[in-house]
C-alpha positions as CSV (number, residue, x, y, z in Angstrom):
1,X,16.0,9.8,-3.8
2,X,12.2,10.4,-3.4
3,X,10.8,13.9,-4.8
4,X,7.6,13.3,-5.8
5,X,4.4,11.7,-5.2
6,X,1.4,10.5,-8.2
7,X,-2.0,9.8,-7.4
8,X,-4.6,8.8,-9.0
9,X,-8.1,10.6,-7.7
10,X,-11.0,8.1,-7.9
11,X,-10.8,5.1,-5.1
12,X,-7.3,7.0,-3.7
13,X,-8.3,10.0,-2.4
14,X,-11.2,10.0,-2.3
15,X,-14.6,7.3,-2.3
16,X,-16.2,9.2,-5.7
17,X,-15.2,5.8,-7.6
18,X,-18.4,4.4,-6.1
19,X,-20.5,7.9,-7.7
20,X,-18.7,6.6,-10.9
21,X,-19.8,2.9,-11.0
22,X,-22.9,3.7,-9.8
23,X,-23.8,6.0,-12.5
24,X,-22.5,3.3,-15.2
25,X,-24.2,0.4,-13.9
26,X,-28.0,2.7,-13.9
27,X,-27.0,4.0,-18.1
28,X,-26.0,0.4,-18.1
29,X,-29.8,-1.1,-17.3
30,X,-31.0,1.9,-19.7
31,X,-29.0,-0.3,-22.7
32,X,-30.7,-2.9,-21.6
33,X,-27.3,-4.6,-20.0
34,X,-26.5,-6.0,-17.1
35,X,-22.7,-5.9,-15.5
36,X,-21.8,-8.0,-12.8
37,X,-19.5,-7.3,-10.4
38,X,-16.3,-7.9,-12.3
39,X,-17.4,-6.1,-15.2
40,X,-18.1,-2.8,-12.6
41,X,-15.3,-3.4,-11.1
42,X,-12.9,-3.5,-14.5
43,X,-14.4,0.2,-15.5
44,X,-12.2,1.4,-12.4
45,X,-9.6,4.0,-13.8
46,X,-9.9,4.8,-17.3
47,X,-11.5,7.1,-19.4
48,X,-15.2,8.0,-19.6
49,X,-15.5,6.5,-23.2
50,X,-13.2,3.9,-22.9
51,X,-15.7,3.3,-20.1
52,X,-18.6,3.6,-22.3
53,X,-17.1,1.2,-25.3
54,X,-16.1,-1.6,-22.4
55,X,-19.9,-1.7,-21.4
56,X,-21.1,-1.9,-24.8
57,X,-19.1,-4.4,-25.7
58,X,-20.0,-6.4,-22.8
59,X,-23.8,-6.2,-23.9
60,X,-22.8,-6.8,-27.6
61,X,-23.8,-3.7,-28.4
62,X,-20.5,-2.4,-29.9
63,X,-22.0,-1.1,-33.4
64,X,-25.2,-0.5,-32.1
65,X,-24.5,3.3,-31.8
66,X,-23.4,6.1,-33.6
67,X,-20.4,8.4,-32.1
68,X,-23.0,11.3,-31.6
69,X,-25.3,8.8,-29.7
70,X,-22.2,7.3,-27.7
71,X,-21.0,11.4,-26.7
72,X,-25.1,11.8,-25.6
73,X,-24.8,8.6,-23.2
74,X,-21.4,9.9,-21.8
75,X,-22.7,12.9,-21.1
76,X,-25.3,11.8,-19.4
77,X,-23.7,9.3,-17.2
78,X,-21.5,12.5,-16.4
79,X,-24.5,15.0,-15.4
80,X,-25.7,12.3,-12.9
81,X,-22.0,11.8,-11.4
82,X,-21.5,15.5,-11.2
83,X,-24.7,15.7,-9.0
84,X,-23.3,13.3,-6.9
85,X,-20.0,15.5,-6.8
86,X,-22.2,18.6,-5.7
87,X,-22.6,16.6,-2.2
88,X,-18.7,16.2,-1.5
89,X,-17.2,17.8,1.5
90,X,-13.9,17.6,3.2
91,X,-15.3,14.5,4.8
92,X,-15.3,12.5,1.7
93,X,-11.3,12.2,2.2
94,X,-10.3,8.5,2.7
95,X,-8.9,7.8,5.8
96,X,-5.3,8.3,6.2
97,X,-5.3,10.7,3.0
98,X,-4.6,13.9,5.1
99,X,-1.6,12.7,6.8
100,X,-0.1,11.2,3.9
101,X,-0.6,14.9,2.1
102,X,1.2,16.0,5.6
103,X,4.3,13.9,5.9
104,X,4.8,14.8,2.0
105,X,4.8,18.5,2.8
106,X,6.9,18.4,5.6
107,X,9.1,16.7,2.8
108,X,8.5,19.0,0.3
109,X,7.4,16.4,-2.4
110,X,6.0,17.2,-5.3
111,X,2.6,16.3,-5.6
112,X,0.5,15.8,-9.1
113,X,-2.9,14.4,-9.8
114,X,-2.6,11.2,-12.5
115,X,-6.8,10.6,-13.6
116,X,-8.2,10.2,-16.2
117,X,-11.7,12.0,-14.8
118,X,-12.4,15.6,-16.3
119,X,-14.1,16.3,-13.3
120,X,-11.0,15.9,-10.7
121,X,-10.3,19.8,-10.4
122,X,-14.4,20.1,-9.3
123,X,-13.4,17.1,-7.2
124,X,-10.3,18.5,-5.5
125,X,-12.1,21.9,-4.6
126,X,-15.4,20.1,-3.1
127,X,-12.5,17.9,-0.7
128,X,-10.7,21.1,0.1
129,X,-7.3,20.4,-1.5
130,X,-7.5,21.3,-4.4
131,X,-3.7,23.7,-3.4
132,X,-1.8,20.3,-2.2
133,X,-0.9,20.0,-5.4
134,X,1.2,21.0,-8.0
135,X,-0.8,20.4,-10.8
136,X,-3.0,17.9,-12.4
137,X,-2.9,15.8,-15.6
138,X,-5.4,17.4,-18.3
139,X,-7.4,14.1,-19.5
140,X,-7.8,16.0,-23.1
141,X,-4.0,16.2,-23.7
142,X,-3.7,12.3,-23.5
143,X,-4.3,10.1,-26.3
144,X,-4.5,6.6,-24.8
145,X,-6.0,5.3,-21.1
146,X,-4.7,3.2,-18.5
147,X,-3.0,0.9,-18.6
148,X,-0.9,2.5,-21.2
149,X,1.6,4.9,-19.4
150,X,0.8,8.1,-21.3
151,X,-0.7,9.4,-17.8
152,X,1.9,8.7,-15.7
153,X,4.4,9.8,-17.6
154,X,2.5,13.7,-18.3
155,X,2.2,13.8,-14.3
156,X,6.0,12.9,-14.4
157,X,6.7,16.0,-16.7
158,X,4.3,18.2,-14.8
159,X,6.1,17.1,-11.4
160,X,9.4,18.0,-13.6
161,X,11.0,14.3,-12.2
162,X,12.7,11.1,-12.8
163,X,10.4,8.1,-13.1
164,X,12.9,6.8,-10.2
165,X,12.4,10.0,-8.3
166,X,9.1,9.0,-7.8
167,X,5.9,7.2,-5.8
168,X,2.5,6.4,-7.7
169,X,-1.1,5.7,-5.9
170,X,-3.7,3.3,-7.3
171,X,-6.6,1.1,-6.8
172,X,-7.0,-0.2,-10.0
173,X,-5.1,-3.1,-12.0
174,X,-5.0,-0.4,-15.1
175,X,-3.8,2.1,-13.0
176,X,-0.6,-0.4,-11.3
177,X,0.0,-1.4,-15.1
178,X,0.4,2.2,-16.2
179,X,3.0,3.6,-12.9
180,X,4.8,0.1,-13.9
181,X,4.9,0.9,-17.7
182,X,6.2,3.8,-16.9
183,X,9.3,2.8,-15.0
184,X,7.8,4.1,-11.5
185,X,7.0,3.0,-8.3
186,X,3.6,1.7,-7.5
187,X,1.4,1.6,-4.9
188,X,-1.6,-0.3,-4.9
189,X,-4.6,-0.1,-2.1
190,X,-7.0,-2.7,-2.4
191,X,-7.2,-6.7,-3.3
192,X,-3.2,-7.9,-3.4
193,X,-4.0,-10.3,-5.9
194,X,-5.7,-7.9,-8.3
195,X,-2.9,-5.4,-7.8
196,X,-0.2,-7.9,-7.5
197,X,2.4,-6.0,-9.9
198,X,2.3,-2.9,-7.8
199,X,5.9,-3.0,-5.4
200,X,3.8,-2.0,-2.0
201,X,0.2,-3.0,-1.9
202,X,-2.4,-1.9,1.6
203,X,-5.8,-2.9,2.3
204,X,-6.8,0.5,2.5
205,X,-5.6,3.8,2.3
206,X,-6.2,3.9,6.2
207,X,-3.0,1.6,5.9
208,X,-0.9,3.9,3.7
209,X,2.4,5.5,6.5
210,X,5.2,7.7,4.0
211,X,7.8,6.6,5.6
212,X,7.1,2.7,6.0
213,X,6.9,3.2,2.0
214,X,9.9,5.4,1.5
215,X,11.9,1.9,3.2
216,X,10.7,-0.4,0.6
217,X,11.5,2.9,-2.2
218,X,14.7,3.2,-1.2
219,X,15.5,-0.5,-1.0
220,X,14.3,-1.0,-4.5
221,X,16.7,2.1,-5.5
């Protein structure tokens, strides 16, 4: 029976995924590297240094740095995309986000933020909903990123559920990898190849209804 509802923030509830790929891709010209649009588009849901490491290594500049320098360029990608934050308003909720929140209140679901970004309480307050939920993964506790299922599994214990008690949200192939690694149902919205090992995938979050989910939930039960 379904008691709880994931999500990830970044690309699910909201559009600040593009303030995030954005901000890598200008430190990214500042090392002197250029990503294409794969290599943006694989920086999607994990950690700000695991973020840092991946670009990097994709300019071959894995042991170019110290740590201390690494921490300087993190936080500075992070002062730009906090900025950007400083501009969010209720408005900057994805399309079909509010009624999805709705329907799951009506339900009383459980509801518990899964990302990995340190700034998702700053997020949730600038969107307005920051009391939807029930409470919200602390990226410091976790030792390993998406895909591994670490996450998922601390917004299971914070939701105080079954991993079969529950739905996940995602829009990032690390993000379906680490709901599925974690024995829970997945969600995907985006590209249904990308996020083919998610168990309900939408174009868009515009797409996303509760209860035609809950039908492919319970049948899967």
């Amino acid at each position: 029976m379904l008691k709880g509802l994931l999500f990830d923030l970044d690309g699910v509830l909201t559009n600040s995924a593009k303030f995030h790929l954005t901000a890598w891709n200008n430190l990214a010209k500042e090392l002197g590297i250029t990503l294409n649009d794969a290599q943006l588009d694989s920086l999607r849901g994990i950690s700000r240094m695991d973020s840092l490491e991946l670009i990097l290594k994709y300019g071959g500049q894995e042991d170019r740095y110290t740590e201390a320098e690494k921490e300087k360029f993190a936080a500075e990608k992070n002062s730009k995309f906090v900025e950007q934050v400083e501009t969010m308003t209720p408005k900057d909720i994805l399309p079909g986000i509010p009624e999805l929140l709705a329907d799951a209140k009506k339900q009383n679901l459980k509801m518990v933020i899964a990302s990995a970004s340190k700034n998702a309480p700053k997020i949730l307050t600038r969107l307005g909903i920051m009391d939807e939920f029930d409470g919200i993964v602390d990226p410091a506790t976790l030792h390993h990123g998406k895909p591994d299922p670490e996450i998922y599994e601390k917004a299971q214990e914070i939701a105080g559920l079954k991993a079969d008690e529950l739905i996940s949200f995602e829009d990032a192939k690390a993000g379906v990898e680490s709901i599925k690694a974690a024995g829970q149902f997945a969600v995907g919205i985006g590209d249904k190849e990308l996020l083919k090992e998610a168990d309900y995938i939408v174009p868009t979050t515009a797409d996303l209804k509760l209860s035609e989910i809950e039908k492919v939930f319970e049948e899967k039960e």
